[in-house]
N, C-alpha and C positions, 0 to 999 in steps of 0.2 A: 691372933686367934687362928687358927689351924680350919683346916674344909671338914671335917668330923665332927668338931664343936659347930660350927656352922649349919652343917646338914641335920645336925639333929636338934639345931635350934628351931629351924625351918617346920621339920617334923614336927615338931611339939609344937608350936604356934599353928599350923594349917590343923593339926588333929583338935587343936581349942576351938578353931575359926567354925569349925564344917559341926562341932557338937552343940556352939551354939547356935549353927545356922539351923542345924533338925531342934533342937530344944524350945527357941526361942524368937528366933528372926521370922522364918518359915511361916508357922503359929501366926505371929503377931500382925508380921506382911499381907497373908492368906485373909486374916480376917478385915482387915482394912480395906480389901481390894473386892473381897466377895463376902457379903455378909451369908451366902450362905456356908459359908465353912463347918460355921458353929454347927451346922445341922449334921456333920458329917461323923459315921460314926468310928470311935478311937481306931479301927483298923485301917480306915481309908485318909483319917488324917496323920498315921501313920506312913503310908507309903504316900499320899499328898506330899509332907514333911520330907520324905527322901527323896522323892523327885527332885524336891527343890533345891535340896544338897546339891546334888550331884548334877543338876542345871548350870548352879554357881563353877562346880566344880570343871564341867566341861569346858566354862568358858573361858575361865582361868588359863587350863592348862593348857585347851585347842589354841587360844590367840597368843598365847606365850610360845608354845613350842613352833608355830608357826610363825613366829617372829624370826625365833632363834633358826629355823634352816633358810628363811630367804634373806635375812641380814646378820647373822652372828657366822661371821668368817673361822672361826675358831672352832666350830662344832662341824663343820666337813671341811678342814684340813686334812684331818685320818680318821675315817669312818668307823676303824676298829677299835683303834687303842688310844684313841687323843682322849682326855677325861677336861673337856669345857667346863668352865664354872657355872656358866650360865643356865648350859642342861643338867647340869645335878642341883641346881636351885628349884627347877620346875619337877623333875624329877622325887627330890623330898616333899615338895607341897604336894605332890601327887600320894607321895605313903603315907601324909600324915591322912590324907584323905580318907585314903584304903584302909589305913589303920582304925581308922574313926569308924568309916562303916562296918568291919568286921567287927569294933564290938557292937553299932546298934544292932547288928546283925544278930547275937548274941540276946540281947535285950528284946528283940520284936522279931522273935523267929518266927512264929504263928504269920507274921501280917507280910515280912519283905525276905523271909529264909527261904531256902533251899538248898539240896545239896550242890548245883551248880552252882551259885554263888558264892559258897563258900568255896569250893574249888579254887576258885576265877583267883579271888580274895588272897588268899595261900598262895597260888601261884605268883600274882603281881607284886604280894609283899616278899619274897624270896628273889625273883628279877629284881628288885628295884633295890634291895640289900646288896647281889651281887654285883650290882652296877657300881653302887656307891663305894662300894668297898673295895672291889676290883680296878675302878678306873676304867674299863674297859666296857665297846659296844654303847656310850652312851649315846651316840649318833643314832644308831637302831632303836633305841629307850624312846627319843626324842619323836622316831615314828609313830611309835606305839602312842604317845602322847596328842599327836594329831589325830589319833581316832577318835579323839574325846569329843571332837566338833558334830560327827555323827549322835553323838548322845542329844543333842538338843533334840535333832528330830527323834530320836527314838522315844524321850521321855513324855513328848506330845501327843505323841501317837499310844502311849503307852497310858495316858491319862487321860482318855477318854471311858474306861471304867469309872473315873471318881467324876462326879460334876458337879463342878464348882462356880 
């Protein structure tokens, strides 16, 4: 099996994982832990539901990619042009991500759209093609990918609009 077939196997299983983490986990979780969920209305259990994506999702990629710089030797050997396996594995789970949320973005523009987002969206899924495809800068990817630990506090801080 080839790193192509692999990375977009990656992609398609994280873009399944994160649709049905907003469709169904989220939902199901939310309401187990806080019965008032139910009370909330479809817009705020909207963006509830995507915090909690992208909760999962930080955590994933924050403690993966910061695995990979202080113990994957192979990913700063050459910061420019080395193509590690290990950061184009976190790297795909990160686009099927992105891929995910750009379509819910699509689907609940009203409750989580914006034109910044979409921006962002666009942008990272075009990085994150040219990484894979090029081999090149996945070192620098890997950084980007440690910002995701920032998302935790962002999406708490960010969820005090809804209450749950």
């Amino acid at each position: 099996m080839d790193t192509i077939t692999i990375n977009l196997g990656t992609v398609f299983v994280s873009f399944v994982i994160y649709q049905l983490i907003f469709h169904f986990v989220s939902s199901w979780f939310s309401a187990k832990v806080s019965p008032c969920f139910k009370d909330l209305s479809l817009e705020e259990k909207i963006k509830w539901n995507s915090r909690v994506g992208s909760t999962c999702q930080a955590l994933v990629a924050g403690v993966f990619s910061l695995y990979i710089l202080l113990f994957h030797e192979a990913a700063t050997a050459d910061p420019l042009w080395d193509d590690p396996w290990l950061v184009n594995v976190n790297i795909a789970i990160d686009l099927g991500y992105v891929i995910s949320g750009f379509l819910l973005l699509f689907f609940y523009w009203r409750a989580i759209g914006g034109i910044e987002v979409l921006i962002r969206r666009c942008t990272v899924i075009y990085i994150y093609i040219l990484v894979l495809k090029e081999g090149a800068l996945a070192y620098i990817a890997n950084f980007r990918l440690i910002l995701h630990l920032s998302i935790l506090f962002y999406n708490q801080r960010n969820s005090d609009n809804v209450k749950v």
